[in-house]
C-alpha positions in Angstrom: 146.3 80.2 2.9 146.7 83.0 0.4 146.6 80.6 -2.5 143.6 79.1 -1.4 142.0 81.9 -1.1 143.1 83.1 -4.5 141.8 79.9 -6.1 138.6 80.6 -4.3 138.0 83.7 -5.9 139.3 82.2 -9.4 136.5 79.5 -8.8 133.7 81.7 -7.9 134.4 83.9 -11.2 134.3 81.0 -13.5 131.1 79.9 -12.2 129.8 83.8 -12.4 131.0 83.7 -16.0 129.5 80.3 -16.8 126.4 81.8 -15.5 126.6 84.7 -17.8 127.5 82.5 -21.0 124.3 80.2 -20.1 121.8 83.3 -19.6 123.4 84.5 -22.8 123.0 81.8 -24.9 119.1 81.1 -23.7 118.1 84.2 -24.5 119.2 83.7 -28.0 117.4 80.2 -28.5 114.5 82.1 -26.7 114.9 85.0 -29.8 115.3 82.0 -32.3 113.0 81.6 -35.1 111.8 78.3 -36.4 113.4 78.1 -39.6 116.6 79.3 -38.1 116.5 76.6 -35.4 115.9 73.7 -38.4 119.0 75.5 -40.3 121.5 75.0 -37.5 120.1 71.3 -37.2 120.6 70.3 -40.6 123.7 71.8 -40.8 125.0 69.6 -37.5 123.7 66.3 -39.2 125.7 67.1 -42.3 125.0 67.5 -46.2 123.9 64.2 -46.5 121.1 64.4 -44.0 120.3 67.4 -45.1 119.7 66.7 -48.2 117.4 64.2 -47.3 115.2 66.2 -45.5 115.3 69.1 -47.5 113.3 66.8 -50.2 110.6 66.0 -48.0 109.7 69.7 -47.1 107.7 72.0 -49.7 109.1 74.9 -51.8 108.5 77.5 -49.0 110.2 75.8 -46.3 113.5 74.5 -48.4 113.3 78.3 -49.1 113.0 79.9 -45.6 115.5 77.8 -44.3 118.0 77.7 -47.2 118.3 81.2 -46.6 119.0 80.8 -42.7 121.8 78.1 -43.7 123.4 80.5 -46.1 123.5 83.1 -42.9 125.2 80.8 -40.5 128.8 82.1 -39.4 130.8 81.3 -36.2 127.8 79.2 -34.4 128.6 78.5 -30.6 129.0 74.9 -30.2 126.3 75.4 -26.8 123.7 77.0 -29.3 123.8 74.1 -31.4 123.7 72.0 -28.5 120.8 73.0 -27.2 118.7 73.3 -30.6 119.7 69.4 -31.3 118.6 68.8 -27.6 115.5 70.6 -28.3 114.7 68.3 -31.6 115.0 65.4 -29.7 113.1 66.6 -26.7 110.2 67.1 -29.2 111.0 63.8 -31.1 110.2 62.2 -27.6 107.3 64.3 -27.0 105.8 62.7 -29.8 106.6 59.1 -29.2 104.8 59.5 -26.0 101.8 61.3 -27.8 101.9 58.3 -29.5 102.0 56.1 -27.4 99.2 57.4 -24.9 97.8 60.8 -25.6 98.5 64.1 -24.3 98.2 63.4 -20.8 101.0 60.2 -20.8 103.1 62.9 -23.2 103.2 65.3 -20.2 103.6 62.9 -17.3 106.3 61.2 -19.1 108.4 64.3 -20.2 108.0 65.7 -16.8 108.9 62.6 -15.0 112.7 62.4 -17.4 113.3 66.4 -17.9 111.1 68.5 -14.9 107.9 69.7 -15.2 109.3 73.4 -16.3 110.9 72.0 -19.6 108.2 69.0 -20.2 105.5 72.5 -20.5 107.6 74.4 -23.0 108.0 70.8 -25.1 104.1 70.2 -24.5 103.2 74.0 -25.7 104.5 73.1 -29.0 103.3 69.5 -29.3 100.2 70.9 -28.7 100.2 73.9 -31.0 101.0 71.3 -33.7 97.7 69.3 -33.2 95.1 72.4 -32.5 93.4 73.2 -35.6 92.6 76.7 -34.9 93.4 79.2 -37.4 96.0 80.5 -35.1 97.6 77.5 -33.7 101.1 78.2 -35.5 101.3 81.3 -33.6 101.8 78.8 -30.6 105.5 77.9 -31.9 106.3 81.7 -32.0 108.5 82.9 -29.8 107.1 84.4 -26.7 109.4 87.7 -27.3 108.8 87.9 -31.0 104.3 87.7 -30.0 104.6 90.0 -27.3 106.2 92.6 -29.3 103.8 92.1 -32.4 101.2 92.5 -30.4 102.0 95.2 -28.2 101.8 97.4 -31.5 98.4 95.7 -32.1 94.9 97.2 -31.3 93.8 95.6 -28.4 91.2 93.9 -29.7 93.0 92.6 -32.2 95.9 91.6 -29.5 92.8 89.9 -27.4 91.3 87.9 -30.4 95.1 86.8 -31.1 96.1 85.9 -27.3 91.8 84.1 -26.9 93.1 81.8 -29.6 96.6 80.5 -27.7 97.2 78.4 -24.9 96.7 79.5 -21.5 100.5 78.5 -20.8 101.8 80.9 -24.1 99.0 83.8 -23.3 100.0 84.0 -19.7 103.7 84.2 -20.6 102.5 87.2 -23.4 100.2 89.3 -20.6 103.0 89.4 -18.1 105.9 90.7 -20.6 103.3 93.6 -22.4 103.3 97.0 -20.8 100.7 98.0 -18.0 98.3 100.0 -20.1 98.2 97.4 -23.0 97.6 94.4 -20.6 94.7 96.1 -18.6 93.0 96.8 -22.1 93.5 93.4 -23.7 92.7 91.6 -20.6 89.0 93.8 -20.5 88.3 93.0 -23.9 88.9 89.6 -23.6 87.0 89.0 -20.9 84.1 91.4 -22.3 84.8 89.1 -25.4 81.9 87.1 -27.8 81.6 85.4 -31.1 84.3 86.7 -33.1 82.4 87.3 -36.8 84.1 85.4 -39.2 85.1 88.5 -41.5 86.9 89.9 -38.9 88.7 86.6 -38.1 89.6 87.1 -42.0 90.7 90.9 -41.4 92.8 89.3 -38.5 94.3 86.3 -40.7 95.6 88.8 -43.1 97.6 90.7 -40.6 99.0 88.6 -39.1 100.1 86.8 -43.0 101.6 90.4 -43.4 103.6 90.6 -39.8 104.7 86.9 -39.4 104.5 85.8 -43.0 102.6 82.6 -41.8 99.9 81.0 -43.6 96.9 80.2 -41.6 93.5 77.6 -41.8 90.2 79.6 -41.0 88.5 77.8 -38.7 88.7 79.2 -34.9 86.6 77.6 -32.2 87.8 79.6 -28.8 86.0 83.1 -28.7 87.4 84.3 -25.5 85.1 85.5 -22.3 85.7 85.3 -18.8 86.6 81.5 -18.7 89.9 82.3 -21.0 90.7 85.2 -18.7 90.8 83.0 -16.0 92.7 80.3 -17.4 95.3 83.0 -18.6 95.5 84.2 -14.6 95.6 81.2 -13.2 99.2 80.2 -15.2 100.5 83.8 -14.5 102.6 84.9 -11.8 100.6 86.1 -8.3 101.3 89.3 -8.5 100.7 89.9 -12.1 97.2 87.9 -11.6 96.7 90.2 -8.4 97.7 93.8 -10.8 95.5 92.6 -13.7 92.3 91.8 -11.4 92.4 95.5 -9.2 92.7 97.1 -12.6 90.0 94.8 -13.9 87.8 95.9 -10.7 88.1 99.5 -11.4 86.7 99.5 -14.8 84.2 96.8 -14.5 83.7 95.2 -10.5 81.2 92.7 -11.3 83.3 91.4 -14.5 86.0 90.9 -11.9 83.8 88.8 -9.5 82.8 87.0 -12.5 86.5 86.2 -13.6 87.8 85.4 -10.1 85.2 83.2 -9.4 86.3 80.8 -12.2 90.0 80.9 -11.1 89.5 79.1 -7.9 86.8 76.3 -7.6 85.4 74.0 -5.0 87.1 71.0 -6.7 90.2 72.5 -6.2 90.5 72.3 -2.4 91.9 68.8 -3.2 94.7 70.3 -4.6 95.8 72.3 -0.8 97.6 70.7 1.7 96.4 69.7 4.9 97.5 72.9 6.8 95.7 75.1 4.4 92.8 73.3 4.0 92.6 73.2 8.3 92.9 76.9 8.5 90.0 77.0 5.8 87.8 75.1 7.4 88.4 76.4 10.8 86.1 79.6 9.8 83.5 77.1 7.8 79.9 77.0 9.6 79.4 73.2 10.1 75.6 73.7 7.8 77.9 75.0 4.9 80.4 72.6 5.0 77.6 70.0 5.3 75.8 70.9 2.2 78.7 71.4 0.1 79.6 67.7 0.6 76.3 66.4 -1.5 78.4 67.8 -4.5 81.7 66.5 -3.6 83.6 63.7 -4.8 84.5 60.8 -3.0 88.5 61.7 -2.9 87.1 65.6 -1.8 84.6 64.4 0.6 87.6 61.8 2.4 90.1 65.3 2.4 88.1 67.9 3.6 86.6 65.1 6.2 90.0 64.1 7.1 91.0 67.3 8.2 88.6 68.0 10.6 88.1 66.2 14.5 87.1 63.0 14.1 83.8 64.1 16.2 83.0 66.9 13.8 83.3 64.8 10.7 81.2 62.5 12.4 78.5 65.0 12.9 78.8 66.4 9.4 78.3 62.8 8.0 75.0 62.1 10.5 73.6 65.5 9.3 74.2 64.4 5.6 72.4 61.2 6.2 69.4 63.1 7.5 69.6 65.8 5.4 68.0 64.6 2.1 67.4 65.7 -1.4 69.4 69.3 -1.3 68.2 72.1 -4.5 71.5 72.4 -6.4 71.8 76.2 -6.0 71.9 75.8 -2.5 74.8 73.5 -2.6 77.1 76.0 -5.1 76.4 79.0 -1.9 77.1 76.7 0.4 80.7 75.8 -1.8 80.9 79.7 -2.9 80.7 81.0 0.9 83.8 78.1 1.5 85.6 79.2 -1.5 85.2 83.4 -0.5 86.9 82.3 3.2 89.5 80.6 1.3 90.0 83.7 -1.3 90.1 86.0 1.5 92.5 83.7 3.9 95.0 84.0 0.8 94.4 87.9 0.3 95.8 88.2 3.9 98.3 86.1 3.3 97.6 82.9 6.0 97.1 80.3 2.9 98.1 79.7 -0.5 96.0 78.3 -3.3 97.1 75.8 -5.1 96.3 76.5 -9.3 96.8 74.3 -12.0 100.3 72.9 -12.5 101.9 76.7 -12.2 105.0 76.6 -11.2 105.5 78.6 -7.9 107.8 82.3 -9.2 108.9 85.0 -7.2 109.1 88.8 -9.3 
């Protein structure tokens, strides 16, 4: 009994030390640069291969990561591992691409790796295509970013995070420190058309801090929509933090944010016990009128979770309602939406947003 007992405990600290080893060797691909990443890949495929690539890259980059080969020493054989995995997780990534767009790219990764890893394989494929002036800063590591730009002006920081991927700038406003996130999330959403010498004040520093050379056009200037798309891939609470600090400074730039993060269209997205606990405090006229600018597929849920003899009431008042001014229609959705907002607030509901992966802080 003893010596099961004692091989019980042997097992459980192998696994805790396994654990360790794993956490330990992510964070270090996590704090892995680009050019060090290629140097540990060429070095696993050998001189030869090398070689061969080496020739097809300019000066700069034989450069950059000759000098990350020559620094190499006493690898761990899971590092490299994982950086050869990563190649060919991208190499895939682009096949796909290829093969049917962005969208096939994503369903396909996600449906052979999980949707967590398909998103961080995506980020970059997708930072490789934009053709802003900033889309390299997309393959920089989320640590690396964060800490350049929490030395940043805020402006600066905002201009920088307006430019990214909702995905990358939610992962960069959740790791910077209170003050600094409260002050680049105002100015973002305060945000307008950036002009373009300080676009070229902003290229240059970011040439001097991350040695990265950059296009110059830029096409995303920020505002409450890129706010919103940034909270709506961050975690609740952070999303909840960011909006009451929001509301003290500016109130009605808050409403305007939050109402972007959660529309009509996306009560599709609830399931059917939500959507019933909604609906329960909807007045039948407002549910009514909200209908004449649903889709088909929204029109079928909503009515589907409702008593057959309500839905058929709704759908007689529909008939006989008529032509319906379009403003009335978005207060008839907006008053739906509020109920939902405030059914979540206390806690009775959750709202499903985007493809954000549920995380508990």
């Amino acid at each position: 009994m003893a010596a099961v007992a004692e091989k019980n405990i042997d097992s459980t600290q192998d696994t805790a030390q396994q654990e360790l080893l794993n956490r330990e060797i992510q964070a270090e691909i996590e704090n892995m640069t680009g050019p060090r990443k290629a140097a540990i890949l060429l070095v696993a495929l050998g001189s030869n291969a090398a070689s061969a690539i080496l020739r097809c890259l300019n000066d700069a980059e034989v450069e950059m990561i000759s000098v990350e080969i020559a620094g190499i020493r006493n690898m761990k054989s899971e590092v490299v591992e994982n950086v050869i995995m990563e190649f060919k997780d991208l190499g895939l990534a682009q096949d796909f691409v290829s093969q049917g767009g962005l969208t096939y790219a994503r369903d396909a990764l996600s449906s052979a790796l999980g949707p967590r890893r398909a998103e961080e394989i995506m980020m970059r494929v997708e930072a490789a295509m934009e053709v802003s002036a900033f889309h390299l800063l997309q393959t920089v590591e989320t640590g690396q970013l964060t800490n350049f730009l929490q030395s940043e002006h805020p402006q600066t920081a905002a201009l920088i995070i307006a430019n990214l991927n909702p995905r990358k700038s939610a992962e960069i406003i959740s790791q910077l420190e209170i003050d600094s996130q409260n002050e680049i999330i105002y100015r973002l959403a305060t945000m307008g058309k950036t002009s373009p010498a300080l676009l070229s004040d902003i290229e240059e520093v970011i040439r001097q801090q991350i040695g990265s050379l950059f296009g110059t056009e830029l096409s995303v200037a920020g505002g409450i929509e890129s706010v919103a798309q940034i909270l709506n891939n961050t975690s609740r609470n952070g999303e909840k933090n960011i909006l009451e600090a929001l509301s003290d400074r500016d109130p009605e730039l808050a409403v305007q944010v939050k109402a972007l993060m959660f529309v009509f269209d996306d009560l599709i997205n609830l399931t059917d016990r939500d959507l019933q606990r909604i609906l329960v405090e909807v007045e039948q006229r407002d549910l009514a009128v909200s209908l004449k600018g649903a889709s088909d597929a929204l029109k079928d849920k909503l009515l589907g979770n409702i008593s057959q003899r309500a839905a058929g009431a709704i759908l007689e008042e529909l008939d006989l309602m008529g032509p319906v001014r379009v403003s009335d229609v978005e207060e008839s959705q907006r008053r739906i939406i509020d109920i939902a907002q405030q059914l979540e607030e206390q806690e009775e509901i959750s709202l499903t947003r985007g493809s954000q992966d549920s995380v508990l802080l």
